[in-house]
BAMAR-643886 format. One record per residue (C-alpha): chain; residue in one letter; residue number from 1; x, y, z. Coordinates in Angstrom, 2 decimals, always signed. Layout:
BEGIN
   chaine   residu   num        c1        c2        c3
        A        A   NUM         X         Y         Z
...
This chain:
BEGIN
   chaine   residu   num        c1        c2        c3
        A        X     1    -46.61    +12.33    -14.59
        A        X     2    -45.90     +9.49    -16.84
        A        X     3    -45.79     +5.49    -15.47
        A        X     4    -42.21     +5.21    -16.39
        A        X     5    -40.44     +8.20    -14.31
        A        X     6    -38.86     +5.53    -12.13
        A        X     7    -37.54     +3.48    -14.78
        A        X     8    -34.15     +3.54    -16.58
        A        X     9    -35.29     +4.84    -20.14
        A        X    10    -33.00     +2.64    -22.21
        A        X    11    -33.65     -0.01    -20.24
        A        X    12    -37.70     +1.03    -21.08
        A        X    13    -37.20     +1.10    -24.41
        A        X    14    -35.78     -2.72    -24.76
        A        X    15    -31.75     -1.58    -25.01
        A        X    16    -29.36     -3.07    -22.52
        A        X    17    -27.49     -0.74    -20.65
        A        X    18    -23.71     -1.59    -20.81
        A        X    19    -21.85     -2.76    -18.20
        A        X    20    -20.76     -0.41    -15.54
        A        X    21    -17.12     +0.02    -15.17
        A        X    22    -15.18     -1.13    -12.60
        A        X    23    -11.63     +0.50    -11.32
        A        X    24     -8.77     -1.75    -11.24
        A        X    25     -8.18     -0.69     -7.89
        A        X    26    -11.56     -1.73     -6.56
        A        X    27    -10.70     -5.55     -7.81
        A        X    28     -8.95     -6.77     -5.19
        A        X    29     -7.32    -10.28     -5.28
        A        X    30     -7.16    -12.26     -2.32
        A        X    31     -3.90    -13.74     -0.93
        A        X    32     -3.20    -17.12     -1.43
        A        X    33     -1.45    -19.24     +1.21
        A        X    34     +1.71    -19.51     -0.68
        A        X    35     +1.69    -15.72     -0.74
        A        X    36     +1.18    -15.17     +2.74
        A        X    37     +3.54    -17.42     +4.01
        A        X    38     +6.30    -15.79     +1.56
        A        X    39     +4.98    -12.64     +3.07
        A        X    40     +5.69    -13.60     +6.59
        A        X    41     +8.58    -15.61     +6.13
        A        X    42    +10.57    -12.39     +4.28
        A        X    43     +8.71    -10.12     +7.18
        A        X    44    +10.76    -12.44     +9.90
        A        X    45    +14.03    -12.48     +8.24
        A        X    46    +13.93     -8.40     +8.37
        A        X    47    +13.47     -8.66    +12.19
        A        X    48    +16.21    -11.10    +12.12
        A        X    49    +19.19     -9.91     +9.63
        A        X    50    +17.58     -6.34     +9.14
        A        X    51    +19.09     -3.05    +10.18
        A        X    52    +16.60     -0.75    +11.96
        A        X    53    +16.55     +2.92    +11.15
        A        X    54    +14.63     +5.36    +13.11
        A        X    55    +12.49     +7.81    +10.89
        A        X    56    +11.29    +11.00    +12.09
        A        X    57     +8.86    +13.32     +9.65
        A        X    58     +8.59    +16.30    +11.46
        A        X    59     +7.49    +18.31     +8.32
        A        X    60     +4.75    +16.36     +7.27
        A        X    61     +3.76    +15.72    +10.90
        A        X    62     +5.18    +16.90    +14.25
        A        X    63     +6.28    +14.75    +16.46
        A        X    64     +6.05    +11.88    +13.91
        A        X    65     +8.45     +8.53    +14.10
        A        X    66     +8.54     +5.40    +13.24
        A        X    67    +11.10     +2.28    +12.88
        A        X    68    +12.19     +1.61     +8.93
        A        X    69    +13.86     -2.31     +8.89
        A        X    70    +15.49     -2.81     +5.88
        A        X    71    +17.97     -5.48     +4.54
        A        X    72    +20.80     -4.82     +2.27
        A        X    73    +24.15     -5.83     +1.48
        A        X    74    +25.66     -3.14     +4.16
        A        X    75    +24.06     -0.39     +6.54
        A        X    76    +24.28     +2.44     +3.83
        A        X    77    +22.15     +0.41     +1.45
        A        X    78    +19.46     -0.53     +4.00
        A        X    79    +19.49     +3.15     +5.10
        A        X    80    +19.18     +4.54     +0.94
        A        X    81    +15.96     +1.85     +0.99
        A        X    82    +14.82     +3.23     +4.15
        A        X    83    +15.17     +7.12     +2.92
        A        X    84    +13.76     +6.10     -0.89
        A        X    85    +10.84     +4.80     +1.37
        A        X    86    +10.62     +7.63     +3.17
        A        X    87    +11.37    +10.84     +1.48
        A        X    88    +11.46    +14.23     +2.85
        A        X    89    +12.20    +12.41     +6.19
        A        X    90    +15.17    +12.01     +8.70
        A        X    91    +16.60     +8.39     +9.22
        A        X    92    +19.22     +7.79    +11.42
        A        X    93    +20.58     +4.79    +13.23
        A        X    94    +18.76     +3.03    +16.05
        A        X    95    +21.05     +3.01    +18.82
């Protein structure tokens, strides 16, 4: 067995290994404060001046729903974000 069966062999014979690569998705940023408070603020004003649209995915899973609040200049456009957010799934109006 030879003394160097542990060791990286380019790195044995004097070469440096490049760098290893890193995915852009593994690189996350953090948030900054202006960012988060942006993020909340426009979060808020959907609660507030939002229309609410109650999805249902039964073919991806039974049983499934959830509430889609989306803002838009009248119901059908907050309903075409809602349904372009969710495809292959049911919105309707939350009564």
């Amino acid at each position: 067995m030879s003394a160097t069966a542990g060791i990286n062999p380019a790195s044995a014979a004097g070469i440096s290994a490049p760098a290893p690569i890193v995915m852009a998705q593994a690189d996350t940023k953090k948030e900054t404060t202006t960012q988060k408070v942006e993020r909340k603020v426009k979060k808020a004003w959907k609660r507030i001046a939002g229309y609410k649209f109650d999805v249902a995915c039964p073919a991806l899973i039974p049983l499934s729903h959830s509430t889609c609040t989306e803002t838009g200049k009248n119901r059908d456009a907050a309903r075409a974000k809602c349904q372009s957010a969710n495809p292959l799934c049911s919105v309707t109006a939350v009564k």
